[in-house]
N, C-alpha and C positions, 0 to 999 in steps of 0.2 A: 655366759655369753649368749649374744644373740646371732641366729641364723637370720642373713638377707637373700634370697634367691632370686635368679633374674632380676641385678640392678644393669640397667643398659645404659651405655652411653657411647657417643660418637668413635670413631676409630682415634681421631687424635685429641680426646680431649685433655683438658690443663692438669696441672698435679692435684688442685683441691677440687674437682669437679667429683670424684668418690666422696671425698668429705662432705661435701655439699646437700648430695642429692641422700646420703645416712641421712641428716639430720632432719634434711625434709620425710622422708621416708617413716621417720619415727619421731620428729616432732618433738626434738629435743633440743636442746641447746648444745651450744660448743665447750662450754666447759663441763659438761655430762658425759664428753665425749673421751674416753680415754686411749682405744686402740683401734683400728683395722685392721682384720686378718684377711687374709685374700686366700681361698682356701680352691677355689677353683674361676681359671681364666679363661673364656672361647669366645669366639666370632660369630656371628650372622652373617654370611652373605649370601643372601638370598638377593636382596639387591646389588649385585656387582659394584655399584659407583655410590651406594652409600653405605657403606658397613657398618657394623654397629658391636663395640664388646660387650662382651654378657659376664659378668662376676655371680660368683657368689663369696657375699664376706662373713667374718663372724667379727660379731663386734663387741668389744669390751665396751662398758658405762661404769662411770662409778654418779653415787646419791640416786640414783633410780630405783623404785620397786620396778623388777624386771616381771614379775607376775602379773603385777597391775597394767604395765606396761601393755602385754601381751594377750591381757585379756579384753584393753582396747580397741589391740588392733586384731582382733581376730578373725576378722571378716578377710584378713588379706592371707593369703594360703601362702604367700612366698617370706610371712616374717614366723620363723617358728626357735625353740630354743637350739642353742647349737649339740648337737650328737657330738656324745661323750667318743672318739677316734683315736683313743690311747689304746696301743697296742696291750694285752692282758695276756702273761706266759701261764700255760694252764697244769704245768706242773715242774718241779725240779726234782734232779736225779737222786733216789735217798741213798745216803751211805750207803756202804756193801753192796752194790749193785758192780757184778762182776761181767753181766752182760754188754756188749759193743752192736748196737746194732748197725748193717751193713749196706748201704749205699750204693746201688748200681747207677755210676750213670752221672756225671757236673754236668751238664748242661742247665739251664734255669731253672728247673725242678728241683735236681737231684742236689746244683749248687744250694740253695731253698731250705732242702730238706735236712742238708748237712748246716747249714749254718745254725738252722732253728733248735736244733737236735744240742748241737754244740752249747748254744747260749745256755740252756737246758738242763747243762752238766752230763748228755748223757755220750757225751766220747764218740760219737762215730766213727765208722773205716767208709771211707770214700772209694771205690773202684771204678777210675776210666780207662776202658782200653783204648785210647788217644794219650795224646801228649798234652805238656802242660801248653796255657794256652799262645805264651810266648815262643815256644819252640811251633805248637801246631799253626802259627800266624806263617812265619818260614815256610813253613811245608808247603799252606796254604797257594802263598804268593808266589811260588817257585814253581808250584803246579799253571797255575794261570799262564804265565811266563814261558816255562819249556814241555809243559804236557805231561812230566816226570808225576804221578799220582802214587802218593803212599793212603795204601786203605785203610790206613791205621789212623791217620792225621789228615784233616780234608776239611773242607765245607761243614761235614754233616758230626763227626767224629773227634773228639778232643776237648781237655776244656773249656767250659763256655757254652759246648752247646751250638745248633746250628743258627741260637741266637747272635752268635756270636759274629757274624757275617750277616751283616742281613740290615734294617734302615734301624734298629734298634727302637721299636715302636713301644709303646710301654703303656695304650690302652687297649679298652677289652670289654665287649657288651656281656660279659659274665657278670650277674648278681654276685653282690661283695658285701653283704648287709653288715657283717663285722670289720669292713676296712680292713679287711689282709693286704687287698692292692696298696694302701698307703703305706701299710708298713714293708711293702716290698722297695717302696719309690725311698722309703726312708733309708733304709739300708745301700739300696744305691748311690746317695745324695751321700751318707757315708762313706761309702771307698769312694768321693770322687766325681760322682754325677752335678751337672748345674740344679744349683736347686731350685730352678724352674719346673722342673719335671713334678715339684709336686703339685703345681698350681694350673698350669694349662692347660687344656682339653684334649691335644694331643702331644703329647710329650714323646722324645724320640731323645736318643743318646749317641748312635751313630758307634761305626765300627773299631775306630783306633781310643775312644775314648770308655768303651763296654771291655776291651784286652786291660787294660791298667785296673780297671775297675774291680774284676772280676781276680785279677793280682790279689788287691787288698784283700777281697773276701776272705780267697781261701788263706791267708797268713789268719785272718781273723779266726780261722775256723780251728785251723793249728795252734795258736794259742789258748784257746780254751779248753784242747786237750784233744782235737778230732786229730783224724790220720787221711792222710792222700795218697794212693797211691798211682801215678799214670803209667802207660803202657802196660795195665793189669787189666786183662782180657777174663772175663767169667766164661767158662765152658757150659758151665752146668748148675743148676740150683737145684740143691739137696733135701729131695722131697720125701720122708718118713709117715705113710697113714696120714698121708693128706696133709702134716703139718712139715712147714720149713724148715730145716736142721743146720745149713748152712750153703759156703757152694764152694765146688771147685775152681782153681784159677785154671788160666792156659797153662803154667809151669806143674802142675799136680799139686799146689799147695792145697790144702781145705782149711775154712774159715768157720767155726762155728756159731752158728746164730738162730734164733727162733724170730727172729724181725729183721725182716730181708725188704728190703727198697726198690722196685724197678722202676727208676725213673732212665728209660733205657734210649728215648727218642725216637722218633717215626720211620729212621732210614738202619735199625738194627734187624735186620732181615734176619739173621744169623738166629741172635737172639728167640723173635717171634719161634721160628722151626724149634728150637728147643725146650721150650715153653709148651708148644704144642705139641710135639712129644711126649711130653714129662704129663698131659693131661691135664694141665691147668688150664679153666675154661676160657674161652674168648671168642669172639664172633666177629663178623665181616662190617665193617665201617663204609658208610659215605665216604667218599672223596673226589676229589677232583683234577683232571687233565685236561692241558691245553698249551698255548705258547705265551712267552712273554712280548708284549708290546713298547714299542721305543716313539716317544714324541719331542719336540724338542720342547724343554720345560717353559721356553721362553711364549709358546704358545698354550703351553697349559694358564699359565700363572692370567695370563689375558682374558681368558675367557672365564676363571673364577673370579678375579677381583677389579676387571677392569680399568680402571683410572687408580687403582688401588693397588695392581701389579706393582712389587717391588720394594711393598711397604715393609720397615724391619718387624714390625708388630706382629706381620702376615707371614712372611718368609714365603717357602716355596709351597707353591700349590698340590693339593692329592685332589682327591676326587673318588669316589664309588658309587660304578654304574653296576645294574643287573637288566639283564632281558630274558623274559619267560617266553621259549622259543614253542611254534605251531609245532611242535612233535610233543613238547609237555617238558623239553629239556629245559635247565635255567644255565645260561651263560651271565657271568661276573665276574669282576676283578677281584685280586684278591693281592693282601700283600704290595700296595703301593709306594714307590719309594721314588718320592720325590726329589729332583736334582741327584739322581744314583747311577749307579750301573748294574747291569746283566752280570751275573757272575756264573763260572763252571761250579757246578754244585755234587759231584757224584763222589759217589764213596766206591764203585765197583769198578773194575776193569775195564774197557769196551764199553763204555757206556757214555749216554753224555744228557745230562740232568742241567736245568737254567735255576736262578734262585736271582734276587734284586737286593741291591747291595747300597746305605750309602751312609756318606758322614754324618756328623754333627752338622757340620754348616751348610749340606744338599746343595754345594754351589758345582756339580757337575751339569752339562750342557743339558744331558738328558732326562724328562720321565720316564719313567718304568712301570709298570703294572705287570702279573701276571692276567689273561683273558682267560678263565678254564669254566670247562664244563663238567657238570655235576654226573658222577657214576654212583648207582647207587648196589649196596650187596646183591639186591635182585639181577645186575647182569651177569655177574657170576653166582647161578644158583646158591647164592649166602657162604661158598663155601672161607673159611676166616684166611685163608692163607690167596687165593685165586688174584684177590686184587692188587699183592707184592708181583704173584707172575705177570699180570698184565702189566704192572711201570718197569718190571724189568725188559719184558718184549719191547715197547714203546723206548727206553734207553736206548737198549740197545740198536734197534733199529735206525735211534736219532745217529748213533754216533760211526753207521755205516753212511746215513746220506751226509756227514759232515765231513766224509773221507775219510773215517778211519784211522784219527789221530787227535782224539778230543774237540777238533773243531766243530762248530753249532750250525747247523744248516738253519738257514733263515729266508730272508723275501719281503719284498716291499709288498703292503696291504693292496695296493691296491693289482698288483699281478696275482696275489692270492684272492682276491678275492673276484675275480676273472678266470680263475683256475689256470692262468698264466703259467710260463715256464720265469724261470727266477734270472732276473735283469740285474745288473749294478745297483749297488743302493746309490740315493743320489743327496739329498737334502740334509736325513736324518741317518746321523752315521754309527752303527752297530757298536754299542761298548764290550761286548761279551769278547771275554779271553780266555784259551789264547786267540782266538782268531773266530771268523766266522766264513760259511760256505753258501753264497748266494743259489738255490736251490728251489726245486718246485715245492712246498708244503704240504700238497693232497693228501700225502698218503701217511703222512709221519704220526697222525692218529685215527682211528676208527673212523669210520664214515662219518655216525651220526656225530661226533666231535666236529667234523670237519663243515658239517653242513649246520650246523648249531652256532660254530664261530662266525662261518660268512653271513649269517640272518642279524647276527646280535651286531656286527662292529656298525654298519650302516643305523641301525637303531642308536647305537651309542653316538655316533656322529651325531644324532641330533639334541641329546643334549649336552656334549661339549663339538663346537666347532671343530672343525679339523681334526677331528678324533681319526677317520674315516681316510683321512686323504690318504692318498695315492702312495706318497715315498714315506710312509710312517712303515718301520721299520720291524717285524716279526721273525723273535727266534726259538728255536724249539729244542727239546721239550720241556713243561713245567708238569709234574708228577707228583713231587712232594710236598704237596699242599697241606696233607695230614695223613695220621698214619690210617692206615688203609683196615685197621682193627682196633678192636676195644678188647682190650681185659677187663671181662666184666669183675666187678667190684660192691661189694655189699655198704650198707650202711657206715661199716663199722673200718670201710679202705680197708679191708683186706680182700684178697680174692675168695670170689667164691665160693669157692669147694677147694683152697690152698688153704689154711691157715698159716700166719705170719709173713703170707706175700702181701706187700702194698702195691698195686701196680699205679704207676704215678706218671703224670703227666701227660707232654702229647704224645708220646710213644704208644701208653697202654688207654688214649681217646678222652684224655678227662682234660684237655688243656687246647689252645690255638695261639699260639704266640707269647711272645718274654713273659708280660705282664701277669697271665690266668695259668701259665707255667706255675710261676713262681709263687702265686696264691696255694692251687694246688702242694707245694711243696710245704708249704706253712700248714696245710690241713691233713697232711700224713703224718709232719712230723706233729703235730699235736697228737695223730691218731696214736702212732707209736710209741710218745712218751708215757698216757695215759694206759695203755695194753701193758708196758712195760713194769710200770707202778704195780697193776691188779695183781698180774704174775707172779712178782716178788712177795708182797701181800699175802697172797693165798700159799707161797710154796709154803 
């Protein structure tokens, strides 16, 4: 096959107008022409009122020398052969292998890690201390609803993953030079996903259709011989001369294992302390705080596509802005979820955490962004745990000015950004549940936060309209951006002075969302399969 890159054409143009501009493109005839693949779909709108799709195809010929072909046109960099993107399993489980390795952690990773493992032959044990993901949906909504919070089953906690709530975004500026990401999108399109997702530029799955989804998997994973178990809590991971032996559960059980999995996720506070205890290395992460922003989409969608708002090609509008602030701080959005909601995101008592929530079809009133600013290890002297204390202080603190019953204290931009006292909201109306607390914002994060967000939203106002206005709608706080630590990791994904620990995903810093989640996941469990074989081998 041949690769075409950047083939553009009009937003609406006709069925054969792909066909068309192939044949011009490579100066072939129509009956040479056998197939179009459409292997990736995206927009330009840099011009608002005249957009333009951008493809890349792969195209079958039949009677062509495709060499000859190709070494006519080789003056043009966008026609090259098409890259081999079949997924290649790098090893299966050999008889007598009496080892189970053990899995902390479904969320996209850990789901990932156990499916690949599975196909694999090599049997996993899955451990979440959440519930499955149809029971933690319940918990979920119930919390939203009446404020009732089980820590166990929440936002952050349970099957799935805190992917699992969230706009279900499924790309990712991580290098993928093997195509892990397609073969994550394939596996999705399997249990269920539109199979658009493999072709778009930005491809998104949305919340009630990621719960079914993620159903399949795991029957997928149980049939090939893996094991689940939810509401199993790890207390402890069973460290012997540096190498991993197994771990205890919450009940006293122990599980023996030499290839232990944390794919643990960003909000396992619990977990990190014990980890760091136990002396497994890890150091303090970048991350970032701030509040989530509300506009109404119906003026986002305007001001990216113009006369072009509303188009089903287009759907609903994102957008990512940054401003590099006179202190040296960078404020940006982060996690947009178009046509979504605000969602309560916290997994701890007394606390109150924001996260951006939406479907498949983004047909709610509002945008969403989180607006946060970048903390980097140096403001806690690098210490790897300091930066859980400070989103815990900042929680906590959110969910005394929201009253003290999970509600989100918020504010219209433009009295925050006046340093105002907090008015009615009036235009743009707060989606965050259970409720929200019209309140003054100053103080709900550190100064330089506070004065990093007022420089940046005026700047963003200017390049999207009305970003800025007055009654655009701000609630707080947004903390879990990413985890606040790395378990450092060697070459080889294990820890570096643990042998048999994988620390995996975005819990232990190697991942930012579903998509590089789940790549990650596919590159441990290759790591484990391969460790696993040697071991036997050499015993």
């Amino acid at each position: 096959m041949i690769r075409l890159n950047q083939v553009k054409l009009p937003l609406d143009h006709n069925e054969d107008a792909l066909q068309q501009l192939v044949l011009q493109r490579l100066s072939i005839s129509a009956d040479q022409l056998v197939d179009i693949h459409v292997f990736k779909r995206g927009y330009d709108a840099r011009k608002k009122n005249l957009i333009s799709l951008i493809y890349t195809l792969d195209v079958t010929l039949a009677n062509v020398d495709e060499a000859a072909l190709l070494a006519s046109l080789a003056d043009d960099h966008n026609i090259r052969v098409s890259p081999d993107t079949d997924y290649k399993y790098v090893a299966t489980a050999p008889e007598g292998l009496t080892e189970r390795p053990l899995v902390i952690g479904m969320g996209p990773c850990g789901l990932f890690v156990g499916l690949m493992l599975a196909q694999m032959g090599f049997k996993p044990i899955i451990l979440e201390r959440g519930k499955s993901v149809h029971e933690r949906a319940k918990d979920t909504f119930r919390f939203w609803r009446t404020s009732e919070l089980n820590t166990e089953s929440n936002v952050q906690f349970g099957e799935g993953g805190a992917g699992t709530f969230s706009d279900g975004k499924l790309y990712s500026q991580v290098k993928d030079p093997g195509f892990k990401g397609l073969k994550v999108k394939q596996e999705f399109v399997a249990a269920g996903a539109p199979a658009e997702i493999i072709y778009v530029s930005k491809p998104h799955i949305g919340t009630f259709k990621l719960v079914t989804m993620v159903e399949k998997m795991r029957r997928e994973i149980i049939r090939l011989g893996g094991e689940i178990r939810f509401e199993t809590r790890v207390d402890e991971i069973n460290i012997t001369d540096r190498q991993v032996t197994g771990v205890t559960l919450r009940n006293g059980e122990v599980l023996h294992s030499k290839h232990v999995i944390a794919a643990i996720g960003h909000s396992a506070r619990d977990t990190f302390q014990m980890l760091h205890d136990k002396g497994v290395y890890m150091q303090a992460q970048s991350f970032s705080i701030g509040f989530r922003i509300e506009h109404k989409q119906e003026m986002i969608d305007k001001d990216r596509f113009g006369i072009n708002a509303g188009h089903p090609m287009l759907g609903a509008a994102d957008y990512k802005l940054v401003h590099h602030c006179k202190s040296g701080r960078s404020v940006y959005s982060f996690c947009m979820c178009p046509g979504g909601v605000v969602v309560a995101a916290t997994s701890e008592e007394h606390a109150v955490v924001t996260n951006g929530m939406s479907q498949y079809s983004r047909s709610e009133r509002n945008a969403n962004s989180a607006i946060v600013v970048g903390i980097d290890p140096s403001d806690f002297d690098n210490d790897p745990l300091q930066g859980i204390a400070l989103q815990r202080k900042l929680e906590r603190h959110a969910y005394i000015m929201g009253g003290s019953n999970y509600d989100a204290p918020a504010q219209m931009v433009g009295d925050f950004l006046a340093a105002g006292v907090g008015k009615p909201f009036e235009n743009v109306e707060p989606s965050y549940k259970p409720n929200v607390k019209m309140t003054d914002l100053s103080d709900a994060l550190p100064q330089f936060a506070i004065d990093a967000i007022r420089e940046a939203i005026p700047a963003f106002g200017k390049k999207i309209r009305g970003f800025d206005s007055k009654d655009a709608m701000l609630t707080g706080v947004e903390t879990r951006t990413s985890s606040p630590v790395q378990i450092k990791r060697g070459a080889d994904f294990q820890s570096i002075n643990t042998k048999g620990l994988y620390p995996a995903g975005e819990g232990a810093g190697y991942a930012g969302g579903i998509l590089s989640a789940g790549i990650d996941g596919i590159s441990i469990a290759e790591a484990v399969a391969l460790d696993m074989i040697k071991e036997m081998t050499n015993s």
